[in-house]
C-alpha positions as CSV (number, residue, x, y, z in Angstrom):
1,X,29.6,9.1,-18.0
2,X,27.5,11.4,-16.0
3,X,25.1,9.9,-12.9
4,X,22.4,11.8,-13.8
5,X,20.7,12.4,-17.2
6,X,18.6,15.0,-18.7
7,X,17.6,12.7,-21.7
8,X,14.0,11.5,-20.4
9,X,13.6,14.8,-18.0
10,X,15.3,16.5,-16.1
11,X,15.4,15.2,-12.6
12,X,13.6,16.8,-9.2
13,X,15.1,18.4,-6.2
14,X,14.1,16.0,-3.0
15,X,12.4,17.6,0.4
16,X,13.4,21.8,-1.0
17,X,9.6,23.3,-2.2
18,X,10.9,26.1,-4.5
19,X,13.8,24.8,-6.2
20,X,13.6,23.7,-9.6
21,X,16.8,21.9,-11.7
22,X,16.4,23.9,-15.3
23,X,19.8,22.7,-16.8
24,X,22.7,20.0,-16.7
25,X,26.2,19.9,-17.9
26,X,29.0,17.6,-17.7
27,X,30.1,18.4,-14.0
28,X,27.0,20.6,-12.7
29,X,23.7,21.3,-12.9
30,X,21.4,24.8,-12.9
31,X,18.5,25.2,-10.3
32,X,16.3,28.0,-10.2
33,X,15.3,29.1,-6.6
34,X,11.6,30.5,-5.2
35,X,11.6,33.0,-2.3
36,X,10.7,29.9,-0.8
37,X,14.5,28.2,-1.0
38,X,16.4,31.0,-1.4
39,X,17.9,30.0,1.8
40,X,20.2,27.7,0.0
41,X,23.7,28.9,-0.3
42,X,26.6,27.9,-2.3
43,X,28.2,24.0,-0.9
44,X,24.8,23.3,0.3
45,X,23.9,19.5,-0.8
46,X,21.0,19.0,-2.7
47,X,19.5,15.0,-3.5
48,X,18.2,14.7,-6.9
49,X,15.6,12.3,-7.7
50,X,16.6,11.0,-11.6
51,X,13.9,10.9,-14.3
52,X,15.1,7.8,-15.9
53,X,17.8,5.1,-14.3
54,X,18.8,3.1,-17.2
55,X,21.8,4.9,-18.8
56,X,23.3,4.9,-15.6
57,X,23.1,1.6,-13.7
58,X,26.3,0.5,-15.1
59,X,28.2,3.1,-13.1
60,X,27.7,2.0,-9.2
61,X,28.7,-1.3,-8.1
62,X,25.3,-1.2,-5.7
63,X,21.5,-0.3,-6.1
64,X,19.2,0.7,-2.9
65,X,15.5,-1.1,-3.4
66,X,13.4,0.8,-1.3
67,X,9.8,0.7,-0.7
68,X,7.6,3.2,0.9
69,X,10.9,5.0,2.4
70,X,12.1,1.7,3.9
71,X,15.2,-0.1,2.8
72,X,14.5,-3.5,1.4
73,X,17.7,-4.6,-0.2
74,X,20.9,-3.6,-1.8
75,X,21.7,-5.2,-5.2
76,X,25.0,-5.8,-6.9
77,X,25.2,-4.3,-10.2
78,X,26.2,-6.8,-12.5
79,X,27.0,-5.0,-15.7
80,X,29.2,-2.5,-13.5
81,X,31.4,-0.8,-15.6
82,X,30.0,-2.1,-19.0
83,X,29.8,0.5,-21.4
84,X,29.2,-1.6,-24.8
């Protein structure tokens, strides 16, 4: 199962104005670069912000709760691992 997924949207590249993600696959993901992030390179981490949560809960044991960019809580995920 993938962590992120393209099947409500695709998801948005955090903090880089200019970079776009325009596809998803299996083990990677596409984005297209402005002149204004083309100072990306190749092994350079990106943080992607996931249109929709729900299909992939079940795969990490914690969630983050955050509110207004401050850390609130970390949950357990109880239906870690569940995939019926």
């Amino acid at each position: 199962m993938k962590g992120v997924t393209s099947e409500f949207g695709l998801p948005v590249v955090k903090g880089i104005e200019g970079a776009e993600v325009v596809s998803l696959s299996e083990e990677h993901g596409k984005l297209e670069l402005s002149a204004d992030a083309l100072n990306l390179a190749v092994g350079d981490r990106v943080e992607l912000i996931p249109s929709h949560g729900c299909t992939t809960f079940n795969l990490y044991n914690w969630v983050h709760v955050c509110r207004e960019g401050l850390l609130e809580g970390v949950w357990p995920v109880a239906a870690r691992g569940a995939l019926y």
